[in-house]
N, C-alpha and C positions, 0 to 999 in steps of 0.2 A: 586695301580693303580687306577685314577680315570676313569670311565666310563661317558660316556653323560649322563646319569640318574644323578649321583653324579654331574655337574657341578651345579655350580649355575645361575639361570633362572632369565632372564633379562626381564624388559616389553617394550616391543618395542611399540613406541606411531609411530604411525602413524597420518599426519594432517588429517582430516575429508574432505572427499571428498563435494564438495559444492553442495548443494543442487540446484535440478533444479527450486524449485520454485521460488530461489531470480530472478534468471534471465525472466522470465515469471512477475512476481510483477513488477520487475526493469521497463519491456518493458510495461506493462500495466498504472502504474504512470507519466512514462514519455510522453507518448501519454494524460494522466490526464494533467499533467505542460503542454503542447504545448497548447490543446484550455481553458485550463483555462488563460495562459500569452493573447492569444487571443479573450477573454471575451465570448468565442464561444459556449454557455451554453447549446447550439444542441449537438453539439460533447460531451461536458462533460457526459450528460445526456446519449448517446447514450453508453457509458462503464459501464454504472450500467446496471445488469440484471431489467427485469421489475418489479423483487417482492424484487427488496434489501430493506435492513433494513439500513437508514438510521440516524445517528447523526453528526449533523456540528457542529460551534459551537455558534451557538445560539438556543436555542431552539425551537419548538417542536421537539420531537422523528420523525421524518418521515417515510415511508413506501411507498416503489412505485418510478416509475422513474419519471413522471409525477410532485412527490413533489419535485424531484433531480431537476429536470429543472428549477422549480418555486426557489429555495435556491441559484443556481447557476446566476440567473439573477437578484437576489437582490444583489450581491456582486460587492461593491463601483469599481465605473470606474478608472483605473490604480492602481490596488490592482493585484500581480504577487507573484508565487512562486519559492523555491528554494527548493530540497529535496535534504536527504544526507541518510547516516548509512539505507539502506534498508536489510532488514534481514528477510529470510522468508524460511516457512518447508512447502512441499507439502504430504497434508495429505492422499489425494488418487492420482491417476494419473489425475483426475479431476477437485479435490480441493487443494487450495494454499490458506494457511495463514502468513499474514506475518506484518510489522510494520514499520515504517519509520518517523524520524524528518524531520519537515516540515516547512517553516517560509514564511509566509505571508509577503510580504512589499509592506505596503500599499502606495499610491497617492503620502502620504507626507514623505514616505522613512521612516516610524516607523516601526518595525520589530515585529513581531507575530509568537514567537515560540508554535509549535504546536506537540503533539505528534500520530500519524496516524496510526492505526490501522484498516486492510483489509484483507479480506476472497475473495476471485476470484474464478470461478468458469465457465471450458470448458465446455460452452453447444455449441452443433454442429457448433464443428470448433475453438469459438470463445470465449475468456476470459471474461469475465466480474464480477464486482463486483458487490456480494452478500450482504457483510454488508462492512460498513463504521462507523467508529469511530473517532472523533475527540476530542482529549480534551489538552487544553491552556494550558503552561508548567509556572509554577511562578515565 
């Protein structure tokens, strides 16, 4: 006679319940696309926290919202973006990490694959990005 101890034990996969922070990233970038397509380099500037750690992708290293705003107003008139694949884990109920393909097309419709790397971070009430990483895909 077999008993349920004796059966043999199956692993049951279950899908991975989705994290809350893609959806928090998702709603935070795409408010990024809306005044970045807009040139609106106020608004841009107003999602980074005040002490982010910033890298575009040109350099210097930045630091400060201030440098965000000054980066975001040198970039060439009818340059818009497209984001896709965002993927992101919240690391406290606070803080969200996450990453996203990103393609620049510029004026003359040349495309600028980019890969996009963000840390956000709920200070009273309100999301904002911490650090920012960009770096050009070959």
């Amino acid at each position: 006679m077999t008993t349920s101890s004796d059966a043999p034990k199956t692993e049951q996969r279950t899908s991975p319940t989705p994290d809350p922070g893609s959806d928090i990233l998702r709603a935070l970038l795409g408010l990024w696309q809306a005044a970045f397509d807009n040139h609106d380099a106020e608004a841009i500037a107003a999602l980074f926290a005040p002490d982010v750690l910033f890298q575009g992708l040109t350099p210097p290293l930045r630091s400060g919202r201030d440098a965000v705003l000054d980066y975001y107003r040198n970039v060439p008139p009818g340059t818009t973006v497209l984001i896709s694949n965002i993927e992101a884990i919240s690391l406290t109920p606070e803080i969200v990490s996450g990453h996203a393909q990103v393609t620049f097309i510029e004026a003359d419709r040349r495309q600028r694959p980019v890969c996009l790397s963000i840390t956000a971070q709920n200070s009273t009430g309100q999301w904002q990005i911490k650090s920012y990483h960009a770096s050009g895909v070959a």
